[in-house]
C-alpha positions in Angstrom: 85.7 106.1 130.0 87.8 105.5 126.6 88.2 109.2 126.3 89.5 109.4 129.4 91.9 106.4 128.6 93.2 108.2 125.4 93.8 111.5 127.4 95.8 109.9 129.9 99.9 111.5 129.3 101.3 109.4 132.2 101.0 107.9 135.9 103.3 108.7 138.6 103.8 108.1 142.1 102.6 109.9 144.5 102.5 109.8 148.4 99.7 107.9 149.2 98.9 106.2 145.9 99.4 107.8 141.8 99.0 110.8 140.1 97.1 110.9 137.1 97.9 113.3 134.7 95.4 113.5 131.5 95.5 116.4 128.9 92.1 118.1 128.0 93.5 119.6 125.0 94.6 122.9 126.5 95.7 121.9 129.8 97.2 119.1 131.8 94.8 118.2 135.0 96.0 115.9 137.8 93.7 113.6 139.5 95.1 111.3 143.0 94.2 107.7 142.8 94.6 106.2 145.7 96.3 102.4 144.4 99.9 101.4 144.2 101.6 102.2 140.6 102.3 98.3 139.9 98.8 97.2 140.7 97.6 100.3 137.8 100.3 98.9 135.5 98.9 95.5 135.7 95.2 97.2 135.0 96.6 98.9 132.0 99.3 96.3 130.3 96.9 96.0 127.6 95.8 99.1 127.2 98.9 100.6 125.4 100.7 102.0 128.7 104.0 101.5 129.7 107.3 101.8 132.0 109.3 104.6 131.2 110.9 104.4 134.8 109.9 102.8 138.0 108.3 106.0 138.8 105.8 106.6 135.9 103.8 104.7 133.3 103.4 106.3 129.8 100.1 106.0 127.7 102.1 105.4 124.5 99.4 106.6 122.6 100.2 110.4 123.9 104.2 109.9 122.6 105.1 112.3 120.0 108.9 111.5 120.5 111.6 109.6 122.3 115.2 108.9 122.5 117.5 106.8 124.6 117.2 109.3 127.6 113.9 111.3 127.4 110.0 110.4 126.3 108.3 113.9 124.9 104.8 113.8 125.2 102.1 115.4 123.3 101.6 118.1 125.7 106.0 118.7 125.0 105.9 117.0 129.2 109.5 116.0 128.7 109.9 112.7 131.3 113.6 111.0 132.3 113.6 106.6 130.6 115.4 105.0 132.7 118.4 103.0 131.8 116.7 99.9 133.0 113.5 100.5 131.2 114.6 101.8 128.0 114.8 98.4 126.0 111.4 97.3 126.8 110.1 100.5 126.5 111.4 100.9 122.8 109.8 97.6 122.1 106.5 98.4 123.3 106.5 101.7 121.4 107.6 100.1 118.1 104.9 97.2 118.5 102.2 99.8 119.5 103.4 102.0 116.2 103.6 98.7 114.1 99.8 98.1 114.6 98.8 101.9 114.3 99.8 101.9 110.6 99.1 98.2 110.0 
């Protein structure tokens, strides 16, 4: 299961519940969950995963960049941070890379 956690690039919405989108090293695979995005983000708020928009959560340990308008992911995914989301996002990216190289 922790694999599965570290492979996970992001969460989206989807008719009918989320999309999961993990990374097997080659490929991204999609998997349908059938649970509302905000009760998945409550699951995961301490598992290093976060708002990027009201439409996805990032794992923040698959970030290899971002900016004030874009997150790049280690798969090069290129997904939209919202206006709205950007500051806390930032935040929980820098406090996430502060304890990686702690």
């Amino acid at each position: 299961m922790r694999q599965i956690m570290l492979d996970i690039l992001y969460i989206s919405i989807v008719r009918g519940g989320c999309q999961v989108h993990v990374y097997n090293g080659k490929n991204t695979e999609d998997s349908l969950v059938r649970e509302k995005l905000a009760v998945l983000a409550k699951k995961l708020e301490e598992k290093d995963f976060a708002y990027a928009h009201n439409s996805y959560l990032i794992n923040l340990r698959n970030v290899d960049s971002f900016s004030k308008t874009e997150v790049v992911l280690k798969d090069k995914t290129v997904l939209a941070i919202s206006r709205s989301k950007y500051v806390e996002f930032e935040n929980r990216m820098f406090r996430y890379w502060g304890r990686k190289y702690v």
